[in-house]
C-alpha positions in Angstrom: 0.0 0.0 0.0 1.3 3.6 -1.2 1.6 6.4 1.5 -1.0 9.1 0.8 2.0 11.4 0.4 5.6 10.9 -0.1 8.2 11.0 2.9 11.6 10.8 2.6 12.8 9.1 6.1 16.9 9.1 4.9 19.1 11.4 6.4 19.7 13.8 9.1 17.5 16.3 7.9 14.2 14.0 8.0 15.1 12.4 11.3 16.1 16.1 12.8 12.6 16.8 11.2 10.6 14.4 12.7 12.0 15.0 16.3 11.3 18.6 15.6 7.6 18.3 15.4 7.6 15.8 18.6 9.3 18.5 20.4 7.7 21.6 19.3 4.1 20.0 19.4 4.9 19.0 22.8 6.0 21.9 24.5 3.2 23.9 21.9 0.7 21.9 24.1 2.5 22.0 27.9 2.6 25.5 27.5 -1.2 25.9 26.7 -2.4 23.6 29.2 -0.2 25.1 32.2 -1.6 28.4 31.0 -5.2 27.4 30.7 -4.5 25.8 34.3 -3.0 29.0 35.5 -6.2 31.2 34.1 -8.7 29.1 35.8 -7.1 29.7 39.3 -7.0 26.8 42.1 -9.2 23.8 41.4 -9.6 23.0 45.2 -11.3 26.5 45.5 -13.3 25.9 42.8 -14.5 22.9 43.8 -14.8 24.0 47.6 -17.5 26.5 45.9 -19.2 24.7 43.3 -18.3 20.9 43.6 -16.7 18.7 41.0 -18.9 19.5 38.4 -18.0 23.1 38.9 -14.1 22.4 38.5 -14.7 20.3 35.7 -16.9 22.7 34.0 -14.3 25.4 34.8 -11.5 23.2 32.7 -13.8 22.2 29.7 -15.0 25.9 29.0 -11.5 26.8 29.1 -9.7 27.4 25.3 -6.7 27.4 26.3 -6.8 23.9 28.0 -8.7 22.0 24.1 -5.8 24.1 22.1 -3.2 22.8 24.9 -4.7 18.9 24.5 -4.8 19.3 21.3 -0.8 20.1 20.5 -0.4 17.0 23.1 -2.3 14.6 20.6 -0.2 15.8 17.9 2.9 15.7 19.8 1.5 11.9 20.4 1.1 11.6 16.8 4.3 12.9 16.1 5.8 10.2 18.2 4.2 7.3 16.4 5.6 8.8 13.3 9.0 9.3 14.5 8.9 5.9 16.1 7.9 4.3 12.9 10.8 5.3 10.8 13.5 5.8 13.2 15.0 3.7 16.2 13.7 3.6 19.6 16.9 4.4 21.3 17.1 7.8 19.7 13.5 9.3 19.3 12.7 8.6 23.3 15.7 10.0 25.1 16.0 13.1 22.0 12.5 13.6 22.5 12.2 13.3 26.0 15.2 15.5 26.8 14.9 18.4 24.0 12.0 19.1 25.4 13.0 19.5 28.5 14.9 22.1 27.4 12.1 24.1 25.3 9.8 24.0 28.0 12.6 25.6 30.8 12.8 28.2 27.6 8.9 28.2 26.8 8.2 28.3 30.9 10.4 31.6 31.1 9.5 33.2 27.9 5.5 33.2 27.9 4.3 32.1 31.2 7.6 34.4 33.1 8.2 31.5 35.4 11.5 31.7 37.3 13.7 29.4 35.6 17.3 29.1 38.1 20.7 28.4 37.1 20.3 24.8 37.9 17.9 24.1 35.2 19.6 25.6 32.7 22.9 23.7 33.5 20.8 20.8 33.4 19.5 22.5 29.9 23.1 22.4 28.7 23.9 18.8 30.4 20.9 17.7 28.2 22.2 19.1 24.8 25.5 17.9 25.1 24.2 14.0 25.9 22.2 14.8 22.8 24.9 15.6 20.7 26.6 12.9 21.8 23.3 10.2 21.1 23.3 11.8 17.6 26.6 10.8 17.1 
């Protein structure tokens, strides 16, 4: 059976590509959801005042947090993708640990979280075992 469109899985570029979009769709849709979180306020509170239903209904009417889940299912999607054409042992830990650095950068640039200098040595740590996975 034919793929509905052509992909080219040889090479740096499509592998770089195709850990790309796991990453960016991920930390697309962490960002989202801890800011839709963030907008509705304390879900204890809310439910103190209006029950469950109330903090449920206070998360399903919120934008933020469908736009947020909905990077996350691509992000999913992504993976499959990635794990269908390239090996296990590099998608997971690439994955997993670039996007650990685009959320510490994400986290301080749009929701001005206080990021300290651990995390970003632990940024760097993570980019250098990176390089080294990739070669």
């Amino acid at each position: 059976m034919m793929a509905p469109f052509p992909v080219s899985t040889s090479g740096p570029w499509a592998a770089a590509s195709m850990i790309a979009a796991v990453i960016v769709c991920s930390t697309t849709g962490e960002v989202l959801t801890a800011a839709a979180m963030k907008s509705i306020g304390d879900l204890d509170a809310i439910r103190a005042r209006s029950g469950l239903k109330g903090a449920i209904r206070a998360v399903i009417t919120c934008p933020l947090f469908f736009a947020g889940v909905s990077f996350l299912a691509l992000a999913f999607f992504s993976l499959l993708f990635a794990l269908n054409h390239l090996n296990l042992s590099f998608v997971a830990p690439a994955s997993a640990s670039l996007t650990l650095v685009t959320n510490a950068i994400a986290a301080k640039v749009f929701l001005k979280e206080n990021v300290d200098r651990r995390r970003w040595t632990a940024a760097a740590l993570v980019c250098v075992g990176v390089y080294f996975l990739a070669h």
